[in-house]
C-alpha positions as CSV (number, residue, x, y, z in Angstrom):
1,X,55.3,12.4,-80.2
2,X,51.3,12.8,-80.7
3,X,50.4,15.3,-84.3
4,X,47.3,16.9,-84.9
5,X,44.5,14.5,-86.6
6,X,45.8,11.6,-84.6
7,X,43.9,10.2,-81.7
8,X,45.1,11.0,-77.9
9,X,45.6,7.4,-75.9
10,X,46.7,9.3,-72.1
11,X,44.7,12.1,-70.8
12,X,47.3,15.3,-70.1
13,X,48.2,18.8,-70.9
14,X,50.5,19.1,-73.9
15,X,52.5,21.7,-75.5
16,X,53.1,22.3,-79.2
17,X,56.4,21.8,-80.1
18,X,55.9,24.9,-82.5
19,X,55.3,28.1,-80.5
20,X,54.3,26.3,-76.8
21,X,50.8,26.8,-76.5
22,X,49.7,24.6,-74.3
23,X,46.3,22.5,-73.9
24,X,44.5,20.0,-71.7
25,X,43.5,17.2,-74.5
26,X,41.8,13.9,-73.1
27,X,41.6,10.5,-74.0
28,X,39.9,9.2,-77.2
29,X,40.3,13.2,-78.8
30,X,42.1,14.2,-81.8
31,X,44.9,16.0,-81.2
32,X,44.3,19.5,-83.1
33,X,46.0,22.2,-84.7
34,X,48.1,24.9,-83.6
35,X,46.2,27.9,-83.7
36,X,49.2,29.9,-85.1
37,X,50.2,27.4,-87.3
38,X,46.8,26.0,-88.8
39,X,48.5,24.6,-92.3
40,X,51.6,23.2,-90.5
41,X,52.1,19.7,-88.7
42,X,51.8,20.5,-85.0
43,X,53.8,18.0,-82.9
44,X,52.4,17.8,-78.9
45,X,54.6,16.7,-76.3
46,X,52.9,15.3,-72.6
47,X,54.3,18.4,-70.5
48,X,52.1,16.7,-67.1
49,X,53.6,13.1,-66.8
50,X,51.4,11.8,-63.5
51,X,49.7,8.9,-62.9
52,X,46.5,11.5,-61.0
53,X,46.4,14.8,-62.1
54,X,43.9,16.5,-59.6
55,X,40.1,18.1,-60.1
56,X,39.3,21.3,-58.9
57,X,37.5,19.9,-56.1
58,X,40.3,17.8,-55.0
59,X,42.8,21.3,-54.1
60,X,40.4,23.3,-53.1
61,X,40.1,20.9,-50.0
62,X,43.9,21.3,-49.5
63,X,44.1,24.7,-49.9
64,X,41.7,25.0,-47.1
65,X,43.7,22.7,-44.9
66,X,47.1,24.0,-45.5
67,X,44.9,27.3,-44.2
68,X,44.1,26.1,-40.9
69,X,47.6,24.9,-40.1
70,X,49.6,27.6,-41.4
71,X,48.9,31.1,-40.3
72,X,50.4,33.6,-42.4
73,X,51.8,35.8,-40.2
């Protein structure tokens, strides 16, 4: 598991292991500190294991499809 000062190799949203706060860190950035705990190691686990994880852009489009096929009421 990633610590703080080391390099992130896989884009992804990781948690600290400490108290949970969770982060979206990319590739090539050094993992940082937990705000909480800035003196402690901080351990970050990969809590969004996917091989795409989709842009803004990308759900708003199927938002607005699922719209049009599924009335709410």
């Amino acid at each position: 598991m990633p610590r703080n000062g080391e390099i992130n190799q896989v884009f992804g949203v990781y948690k600290s292991l400490c108290c949970g706060a969770e982060i979206v860190i990319p590739e090539n950035v050094t993992f940082p500190n937990c705000g909480l705990h800035v003196n402690l190691p901080t351990e970050w686990k990969n809590i969004a294991k996917a091989e795409h994880i989709p842009q803004v852009n990308e759900l708003i489009g199927k938002k607005e499809n699922s719209r049009k096929g599924n009335p709410a009421a």
